[in-house]
TORDODREN-395167 format. One line per 5 residues: their letters; for each residue z, y, x of N, C-alpha, C, CB. Coordinates in Angstrom, 1 decimal, always signed. Each point is the difference from the previous one (the first is absolute). Glycine has a CB too. Layout:
// TORDODREN-395167
A = Z Y X Z Y X Z Y X Z Y X; ...
END
This chain:
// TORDODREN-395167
XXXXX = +0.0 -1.2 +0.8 +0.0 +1.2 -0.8 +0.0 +1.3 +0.9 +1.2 -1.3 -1.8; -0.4 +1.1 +2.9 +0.2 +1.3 +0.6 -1.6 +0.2 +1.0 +3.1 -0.2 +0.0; -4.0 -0.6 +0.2 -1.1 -0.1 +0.5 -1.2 +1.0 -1.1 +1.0 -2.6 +1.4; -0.8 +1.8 -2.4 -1.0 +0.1 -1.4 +0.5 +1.5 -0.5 -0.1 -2.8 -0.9; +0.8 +3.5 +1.1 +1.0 +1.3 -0.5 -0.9 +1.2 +1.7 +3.6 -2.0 -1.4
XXXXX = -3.4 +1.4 +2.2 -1.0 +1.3 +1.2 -1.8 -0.2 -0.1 +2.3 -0.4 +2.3; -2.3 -0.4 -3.0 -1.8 -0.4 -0.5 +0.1 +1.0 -1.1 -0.6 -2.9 +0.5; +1.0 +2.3 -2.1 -0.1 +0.6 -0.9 +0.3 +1.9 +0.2 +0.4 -2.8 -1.1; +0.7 +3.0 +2.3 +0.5 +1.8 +0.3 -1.7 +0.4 +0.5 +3.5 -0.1 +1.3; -4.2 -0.4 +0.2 -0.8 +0.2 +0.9 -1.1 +0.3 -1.3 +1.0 -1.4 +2.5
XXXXX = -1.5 +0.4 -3.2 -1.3 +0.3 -1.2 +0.3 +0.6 -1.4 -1.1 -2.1 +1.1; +2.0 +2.6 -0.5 +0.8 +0.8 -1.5 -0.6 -1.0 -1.7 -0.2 +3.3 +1.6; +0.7 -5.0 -1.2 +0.1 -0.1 -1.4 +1.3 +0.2 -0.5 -1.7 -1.2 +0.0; +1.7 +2.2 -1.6 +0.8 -0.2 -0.1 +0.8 -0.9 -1.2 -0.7 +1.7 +1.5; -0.1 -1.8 -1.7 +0.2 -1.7 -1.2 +1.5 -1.2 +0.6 -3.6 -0.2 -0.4
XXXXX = +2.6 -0.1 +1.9 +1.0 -0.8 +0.8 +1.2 +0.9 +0.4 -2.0 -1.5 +1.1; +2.0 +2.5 -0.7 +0.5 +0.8 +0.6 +1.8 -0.1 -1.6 -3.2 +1.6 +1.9; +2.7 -1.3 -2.9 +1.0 -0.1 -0.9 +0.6 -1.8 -0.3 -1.4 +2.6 -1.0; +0.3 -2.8 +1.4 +0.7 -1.7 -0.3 +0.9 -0.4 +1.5 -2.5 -1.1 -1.8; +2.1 +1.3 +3.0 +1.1 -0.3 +1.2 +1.0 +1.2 -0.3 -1.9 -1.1 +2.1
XXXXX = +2.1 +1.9 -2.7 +1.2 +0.7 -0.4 +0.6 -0.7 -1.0 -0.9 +2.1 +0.6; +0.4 -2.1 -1.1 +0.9 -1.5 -1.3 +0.4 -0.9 +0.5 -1.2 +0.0 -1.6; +0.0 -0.8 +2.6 +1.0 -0.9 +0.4 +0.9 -0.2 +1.3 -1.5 -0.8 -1.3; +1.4 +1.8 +2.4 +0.9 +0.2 +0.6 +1.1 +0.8 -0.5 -1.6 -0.5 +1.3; +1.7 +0.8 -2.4 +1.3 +0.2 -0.8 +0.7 -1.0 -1.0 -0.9 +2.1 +0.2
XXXXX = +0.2 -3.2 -0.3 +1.0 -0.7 -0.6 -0.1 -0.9 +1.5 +0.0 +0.2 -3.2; -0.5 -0.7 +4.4 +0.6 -0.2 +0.9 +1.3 +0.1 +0.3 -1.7 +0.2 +0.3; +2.0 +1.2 +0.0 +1.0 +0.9 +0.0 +1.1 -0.5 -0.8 -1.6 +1.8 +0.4; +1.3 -1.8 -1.6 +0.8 -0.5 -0.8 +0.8 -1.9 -0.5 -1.6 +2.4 -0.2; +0.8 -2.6 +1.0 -0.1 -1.5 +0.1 +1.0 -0.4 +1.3 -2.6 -0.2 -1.0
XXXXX = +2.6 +1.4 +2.0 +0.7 +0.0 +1.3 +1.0 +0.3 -0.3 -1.5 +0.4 +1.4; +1.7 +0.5 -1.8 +1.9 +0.5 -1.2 +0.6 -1.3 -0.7 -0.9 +2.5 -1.1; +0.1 -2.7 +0.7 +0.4 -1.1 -1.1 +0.5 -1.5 +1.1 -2.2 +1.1 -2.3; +1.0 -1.7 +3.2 +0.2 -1.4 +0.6 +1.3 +0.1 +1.1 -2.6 -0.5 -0.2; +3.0 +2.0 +0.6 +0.5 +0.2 +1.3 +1.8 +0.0 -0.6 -2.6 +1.8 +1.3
XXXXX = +2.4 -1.5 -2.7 +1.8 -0.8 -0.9 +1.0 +1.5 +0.9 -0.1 -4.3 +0.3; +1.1 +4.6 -1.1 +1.0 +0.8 -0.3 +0.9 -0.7 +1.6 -0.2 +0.4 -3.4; +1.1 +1.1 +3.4 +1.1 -1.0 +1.1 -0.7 +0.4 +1.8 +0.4 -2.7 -2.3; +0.2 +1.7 +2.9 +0.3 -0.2 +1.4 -1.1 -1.1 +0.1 +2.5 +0.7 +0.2; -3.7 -0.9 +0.5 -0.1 -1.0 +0.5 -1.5 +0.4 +1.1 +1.5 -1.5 -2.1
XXXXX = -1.1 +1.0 +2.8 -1.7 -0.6 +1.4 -0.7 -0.1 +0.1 +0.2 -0.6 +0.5; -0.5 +0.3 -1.8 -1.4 -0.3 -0.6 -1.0 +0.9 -0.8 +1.2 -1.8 +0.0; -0.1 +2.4 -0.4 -0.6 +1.4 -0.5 -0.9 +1.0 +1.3 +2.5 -0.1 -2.0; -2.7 -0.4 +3.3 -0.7 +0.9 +0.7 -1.4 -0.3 -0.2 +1.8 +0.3 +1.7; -2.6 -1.4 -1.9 -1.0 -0.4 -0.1 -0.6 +1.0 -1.3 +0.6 -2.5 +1.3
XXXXX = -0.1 +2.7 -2.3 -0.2 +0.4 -1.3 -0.4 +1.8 +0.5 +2.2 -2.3 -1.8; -0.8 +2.6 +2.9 +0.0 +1.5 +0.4 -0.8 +0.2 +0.5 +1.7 +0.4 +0.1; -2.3 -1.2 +0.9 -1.5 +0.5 +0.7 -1.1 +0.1 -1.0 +0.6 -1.3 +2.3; -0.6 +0.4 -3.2 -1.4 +0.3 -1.2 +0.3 +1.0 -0.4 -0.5 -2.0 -1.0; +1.7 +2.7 +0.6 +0.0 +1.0 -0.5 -0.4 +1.4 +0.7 +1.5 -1.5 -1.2
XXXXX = -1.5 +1.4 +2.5 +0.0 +1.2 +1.3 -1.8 -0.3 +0.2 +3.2 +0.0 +1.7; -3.7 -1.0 -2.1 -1.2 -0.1 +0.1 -0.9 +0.4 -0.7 +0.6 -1.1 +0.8; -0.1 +1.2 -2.0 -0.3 +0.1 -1.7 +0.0 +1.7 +0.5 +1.6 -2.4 -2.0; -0.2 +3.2 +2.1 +0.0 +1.0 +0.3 -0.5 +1.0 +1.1 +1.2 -1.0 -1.3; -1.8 +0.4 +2.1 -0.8 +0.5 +0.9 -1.8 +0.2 -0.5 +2.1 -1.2 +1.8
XXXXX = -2.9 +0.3 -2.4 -0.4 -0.3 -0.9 -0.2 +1.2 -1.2 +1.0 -2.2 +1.0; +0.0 +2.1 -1.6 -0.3 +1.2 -0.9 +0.2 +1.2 +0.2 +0.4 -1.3 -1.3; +0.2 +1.8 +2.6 -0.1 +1.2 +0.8 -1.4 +0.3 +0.6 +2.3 -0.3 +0.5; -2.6 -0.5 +0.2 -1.5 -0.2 +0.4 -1.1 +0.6 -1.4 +0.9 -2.5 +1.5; -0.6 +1.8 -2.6 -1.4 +0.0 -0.9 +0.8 +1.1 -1.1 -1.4 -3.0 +0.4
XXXXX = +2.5 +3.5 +0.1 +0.3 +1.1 -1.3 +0.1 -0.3 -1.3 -1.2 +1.2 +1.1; +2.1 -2.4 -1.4 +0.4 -0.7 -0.9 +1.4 +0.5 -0.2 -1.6 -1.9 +0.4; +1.7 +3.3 -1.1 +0.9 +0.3 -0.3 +1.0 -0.2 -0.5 -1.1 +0.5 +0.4; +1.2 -0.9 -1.7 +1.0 -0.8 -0.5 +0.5 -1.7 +0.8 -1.2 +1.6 -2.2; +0.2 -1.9 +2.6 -0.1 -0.9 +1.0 +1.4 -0.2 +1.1 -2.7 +0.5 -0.5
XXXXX = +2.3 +0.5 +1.2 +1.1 +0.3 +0.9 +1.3 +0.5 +0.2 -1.6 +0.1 +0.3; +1.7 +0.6 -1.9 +1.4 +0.6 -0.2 +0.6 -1.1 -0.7 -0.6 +2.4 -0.1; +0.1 -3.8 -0.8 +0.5 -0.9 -0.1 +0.7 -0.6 +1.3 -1.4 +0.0 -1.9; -0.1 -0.5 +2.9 +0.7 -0.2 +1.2 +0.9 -0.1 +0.6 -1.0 +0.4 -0.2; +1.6 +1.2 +0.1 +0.9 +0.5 +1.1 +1.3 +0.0 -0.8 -1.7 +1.6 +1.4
XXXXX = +1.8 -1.4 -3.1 +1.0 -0.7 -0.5 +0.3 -1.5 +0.0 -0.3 +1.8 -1.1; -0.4 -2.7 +1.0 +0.7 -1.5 +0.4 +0.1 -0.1 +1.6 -1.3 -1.4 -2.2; +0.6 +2.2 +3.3 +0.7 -0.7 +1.2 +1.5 +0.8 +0.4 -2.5 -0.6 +1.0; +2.5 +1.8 -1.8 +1.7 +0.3 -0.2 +0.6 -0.8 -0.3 -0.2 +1.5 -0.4; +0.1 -2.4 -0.6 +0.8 -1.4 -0.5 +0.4 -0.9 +0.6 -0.8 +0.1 -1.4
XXXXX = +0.0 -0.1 +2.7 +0.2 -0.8 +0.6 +1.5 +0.0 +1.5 -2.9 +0.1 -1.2; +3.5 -0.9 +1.6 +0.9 +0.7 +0.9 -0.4 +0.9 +0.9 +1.0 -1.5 -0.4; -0.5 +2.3 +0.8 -1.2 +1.0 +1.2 +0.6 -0.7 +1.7 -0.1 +3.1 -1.8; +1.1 -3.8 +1.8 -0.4 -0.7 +1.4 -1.3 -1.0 +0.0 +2.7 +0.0 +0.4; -2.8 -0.1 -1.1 -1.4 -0.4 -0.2 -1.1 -0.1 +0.8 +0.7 +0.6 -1.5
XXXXX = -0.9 +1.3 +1.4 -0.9 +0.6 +0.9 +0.5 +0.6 +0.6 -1.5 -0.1 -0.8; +2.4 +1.1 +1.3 +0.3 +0.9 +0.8 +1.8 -0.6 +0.8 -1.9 +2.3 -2.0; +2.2 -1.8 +3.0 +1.2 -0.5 +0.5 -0.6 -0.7 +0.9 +1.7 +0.0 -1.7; -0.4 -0.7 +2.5 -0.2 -0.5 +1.3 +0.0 -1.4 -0.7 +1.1 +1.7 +2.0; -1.9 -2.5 -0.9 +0.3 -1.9 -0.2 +1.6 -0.2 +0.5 -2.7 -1.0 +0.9
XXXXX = +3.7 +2.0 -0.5 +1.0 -0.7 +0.2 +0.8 +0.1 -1.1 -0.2 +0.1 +2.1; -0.1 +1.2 -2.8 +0.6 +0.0 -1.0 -0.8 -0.8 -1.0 +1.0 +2.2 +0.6; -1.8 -2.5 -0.9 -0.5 -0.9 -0.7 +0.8 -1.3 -0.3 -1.9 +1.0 +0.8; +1.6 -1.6 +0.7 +0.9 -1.2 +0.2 +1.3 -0.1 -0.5 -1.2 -0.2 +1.7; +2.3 +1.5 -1.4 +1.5 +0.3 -0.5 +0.0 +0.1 -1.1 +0.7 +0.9 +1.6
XXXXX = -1.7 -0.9 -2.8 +0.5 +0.1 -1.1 -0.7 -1.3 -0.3 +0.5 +2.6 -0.5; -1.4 -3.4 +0.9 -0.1 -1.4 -0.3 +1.1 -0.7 +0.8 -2.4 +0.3 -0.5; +3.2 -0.6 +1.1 +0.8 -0.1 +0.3 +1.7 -0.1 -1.2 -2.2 +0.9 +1.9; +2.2 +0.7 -2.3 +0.7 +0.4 -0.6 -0.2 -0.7 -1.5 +0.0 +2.0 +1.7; -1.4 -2.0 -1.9 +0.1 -0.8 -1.6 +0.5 -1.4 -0.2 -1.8 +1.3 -0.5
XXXXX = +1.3 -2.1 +2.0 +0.2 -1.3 +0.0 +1.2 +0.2 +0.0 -1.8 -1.2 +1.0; +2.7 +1.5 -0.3 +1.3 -0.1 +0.0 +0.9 +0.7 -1.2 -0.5 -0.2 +2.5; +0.0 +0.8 -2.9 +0.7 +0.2 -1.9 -0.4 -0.6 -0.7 +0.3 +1.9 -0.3; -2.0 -2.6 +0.2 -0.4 -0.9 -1.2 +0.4 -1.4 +0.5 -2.1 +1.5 -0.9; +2.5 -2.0 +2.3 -0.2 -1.7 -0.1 +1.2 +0.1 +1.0 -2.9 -0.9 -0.4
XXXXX = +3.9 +2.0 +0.8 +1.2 -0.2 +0.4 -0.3 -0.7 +1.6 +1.2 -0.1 -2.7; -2.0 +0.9 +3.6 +0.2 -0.5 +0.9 -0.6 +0.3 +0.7 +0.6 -1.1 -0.8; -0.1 +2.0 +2.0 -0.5 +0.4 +1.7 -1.1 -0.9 +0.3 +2.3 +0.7 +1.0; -3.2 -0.1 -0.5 -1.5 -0.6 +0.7 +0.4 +0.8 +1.7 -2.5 +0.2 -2.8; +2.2 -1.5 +3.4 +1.0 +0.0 +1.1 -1.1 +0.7 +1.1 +1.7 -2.4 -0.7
XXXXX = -3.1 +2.2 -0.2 -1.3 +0.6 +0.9 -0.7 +0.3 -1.5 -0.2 -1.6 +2.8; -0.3 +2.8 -2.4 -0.8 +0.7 -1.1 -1.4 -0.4 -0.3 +1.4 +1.7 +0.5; -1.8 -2.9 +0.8 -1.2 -0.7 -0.4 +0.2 -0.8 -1.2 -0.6 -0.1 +2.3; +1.3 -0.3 -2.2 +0.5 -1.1 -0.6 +0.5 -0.2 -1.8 +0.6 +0.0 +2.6; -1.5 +1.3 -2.8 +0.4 +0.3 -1.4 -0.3 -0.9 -1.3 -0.2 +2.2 +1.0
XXXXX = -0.3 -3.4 -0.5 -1.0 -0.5 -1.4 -0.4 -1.5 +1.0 -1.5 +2.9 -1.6; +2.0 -3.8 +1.0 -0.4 -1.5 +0.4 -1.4 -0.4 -0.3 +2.4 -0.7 -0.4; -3.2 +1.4 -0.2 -1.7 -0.3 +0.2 -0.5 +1.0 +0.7 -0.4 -1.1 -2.0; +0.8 +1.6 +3.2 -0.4 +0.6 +1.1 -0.8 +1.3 -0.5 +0.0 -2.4 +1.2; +0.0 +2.7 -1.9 -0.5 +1.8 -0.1 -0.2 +0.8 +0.0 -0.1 -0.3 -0.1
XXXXX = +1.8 -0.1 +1.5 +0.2 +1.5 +0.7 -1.4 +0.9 +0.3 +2.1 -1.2 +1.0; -2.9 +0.6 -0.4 -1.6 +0.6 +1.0 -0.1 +0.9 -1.3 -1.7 -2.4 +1.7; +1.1 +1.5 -2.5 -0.7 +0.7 -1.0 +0.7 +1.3 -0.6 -0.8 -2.3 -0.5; +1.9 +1.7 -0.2 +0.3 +1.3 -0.8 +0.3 +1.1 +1.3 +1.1 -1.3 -2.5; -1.0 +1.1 +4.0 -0.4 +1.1 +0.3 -1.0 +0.6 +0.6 +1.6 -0.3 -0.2
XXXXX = -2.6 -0.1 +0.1 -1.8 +0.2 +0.0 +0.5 +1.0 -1.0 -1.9 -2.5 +0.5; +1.7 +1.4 -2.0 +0.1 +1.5 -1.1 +0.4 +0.6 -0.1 -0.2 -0.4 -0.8; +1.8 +0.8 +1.3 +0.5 +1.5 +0.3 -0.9 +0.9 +0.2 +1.6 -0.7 +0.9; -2.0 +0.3 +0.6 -0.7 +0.7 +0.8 -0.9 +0.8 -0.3 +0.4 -1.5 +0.9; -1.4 +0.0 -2.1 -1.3 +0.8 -0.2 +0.3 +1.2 -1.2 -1.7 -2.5 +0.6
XXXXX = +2.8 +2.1 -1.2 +0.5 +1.1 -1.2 -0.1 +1.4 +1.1 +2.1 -1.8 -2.0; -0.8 +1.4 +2.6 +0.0 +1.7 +1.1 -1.3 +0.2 +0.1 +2.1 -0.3 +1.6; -2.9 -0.6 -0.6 -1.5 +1.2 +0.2 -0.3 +0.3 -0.9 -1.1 -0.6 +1.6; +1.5 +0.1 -3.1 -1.6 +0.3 -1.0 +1.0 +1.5 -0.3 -1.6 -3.0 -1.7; +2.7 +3.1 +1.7 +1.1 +1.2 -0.5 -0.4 +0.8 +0.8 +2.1 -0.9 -0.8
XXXXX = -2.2 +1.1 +2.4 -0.5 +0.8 +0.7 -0.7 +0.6 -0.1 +0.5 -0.8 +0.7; -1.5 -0.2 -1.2 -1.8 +0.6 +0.3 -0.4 +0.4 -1.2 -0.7 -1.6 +1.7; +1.7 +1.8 -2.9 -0.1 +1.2 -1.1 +0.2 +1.4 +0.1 +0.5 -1.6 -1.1; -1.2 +2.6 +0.7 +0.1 +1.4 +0.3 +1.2 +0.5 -0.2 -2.0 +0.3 -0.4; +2.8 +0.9 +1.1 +1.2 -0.1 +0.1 +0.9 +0.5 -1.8 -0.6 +0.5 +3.1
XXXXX = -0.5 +0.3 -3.5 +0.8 -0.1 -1.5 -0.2 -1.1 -0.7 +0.0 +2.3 -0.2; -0.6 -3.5 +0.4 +0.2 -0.8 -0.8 +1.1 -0.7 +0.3 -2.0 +0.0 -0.4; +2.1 -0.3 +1.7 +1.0 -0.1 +0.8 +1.3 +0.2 -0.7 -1.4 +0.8 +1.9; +1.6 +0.6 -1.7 +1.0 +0.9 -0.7 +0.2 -0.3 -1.5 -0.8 +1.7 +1.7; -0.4 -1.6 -2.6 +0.4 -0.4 -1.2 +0.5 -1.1 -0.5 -1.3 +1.3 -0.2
XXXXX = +1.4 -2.4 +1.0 +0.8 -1.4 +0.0 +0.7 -0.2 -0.2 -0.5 -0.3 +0.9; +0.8 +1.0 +0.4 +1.8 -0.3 +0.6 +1.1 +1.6 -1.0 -1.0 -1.2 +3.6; +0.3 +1.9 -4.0 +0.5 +0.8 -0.9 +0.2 -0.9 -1.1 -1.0 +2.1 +0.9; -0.1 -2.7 -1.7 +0.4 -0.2 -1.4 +0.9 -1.2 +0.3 -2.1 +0.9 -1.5; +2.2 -2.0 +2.8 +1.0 -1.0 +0.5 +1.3 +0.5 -0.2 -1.3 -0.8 +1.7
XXXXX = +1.9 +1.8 -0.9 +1.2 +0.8 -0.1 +0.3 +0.4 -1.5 -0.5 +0.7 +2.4; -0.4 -0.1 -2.7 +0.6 +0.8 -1.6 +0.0 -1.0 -1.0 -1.2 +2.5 +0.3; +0.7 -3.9 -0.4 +0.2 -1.1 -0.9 +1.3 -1.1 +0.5 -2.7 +0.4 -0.4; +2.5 -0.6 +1.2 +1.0 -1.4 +0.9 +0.5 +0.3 +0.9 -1.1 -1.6 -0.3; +2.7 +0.7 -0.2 +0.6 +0.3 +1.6 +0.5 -1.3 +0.8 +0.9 +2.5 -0.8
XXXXX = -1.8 -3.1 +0.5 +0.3 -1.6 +0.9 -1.6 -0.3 +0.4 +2.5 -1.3 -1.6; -2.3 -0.2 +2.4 -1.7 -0.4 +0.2 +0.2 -1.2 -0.9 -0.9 +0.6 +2.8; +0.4 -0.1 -3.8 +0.0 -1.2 -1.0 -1.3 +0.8 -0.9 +3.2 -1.0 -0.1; -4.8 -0.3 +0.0 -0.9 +0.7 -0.7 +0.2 +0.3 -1.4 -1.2 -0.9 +1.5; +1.2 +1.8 -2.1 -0.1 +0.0 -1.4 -1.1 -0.2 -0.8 +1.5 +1.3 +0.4
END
């Protein structure tokens, strides 16, 4: 879609052009929905579709598009994308030991099907994709983050 979406912008149709807005909005929507309420790790995979989605409709001037956007990746926890990996780790850390009562003696070691790597690849790639948005989008994020929630728990 996101291929078919710089074809249909480049030959200005715009027939297609309104249908990859439709459907990269209920994408969007589908990523809110699969990525579930709460605390969890898994929810990063869901956050990169969504920073893709929103890069995407900045690109092609999908207004409404984007300002959805930037309200669901607020929902999201903002260590997410922005903060250090150590702090990252200390509050994964921190949850395991309030939700399952028990010090992780090595912070690799957070998850017995091994994906530690992974879920921090996905950090990662969240931070560059948060980076490599313009700085008031940036800004308008982590603003509506703050003025909605005050834990990392997605809503």
């Amino acid at each position: 879609m996101l291929n078919i979406t710089g074809l249909a912008h480049k030959y200005q149709v715009n027939p297609l052009l309104e249908k990859c807005n439709i459907v990269l909005q209920d994408w969007l929507d589908d990523c809110y929905k699969e990525a579930g309420a709460g605390y969890d790790l898994k929810q990063l995979s869901y956050l990169i579709n969504c920073f893709k989605i929103l890069k995407i409709a900045s690109l092609y001037d999908f207004t409404e598009l984007c300002t959805n956007c930037k309200a669901t990746i607020s929902k999201f926890p903002s260590m997410y994308y922005c903060g250090t990996k150590d702090s990252f780790l200390n509050t994964v850390e921190s949850r395991c030991r309030n939700t399952y009562g028990f010090n992780m003696p090595n912070a690799k070691k957070f998850n017995a099907e091994g994906e530690y790597d992974a879920f921090c690849q996905q950090r990662k790639d969240c931070v560059e994709q948060f980076r490599s948005l313009p700085p008031g989008i940036q800004k308008h994020i982590l603003f509506k983050r703050v003025c909605l929630f005050d834990d990392q728990t997605r809503k």
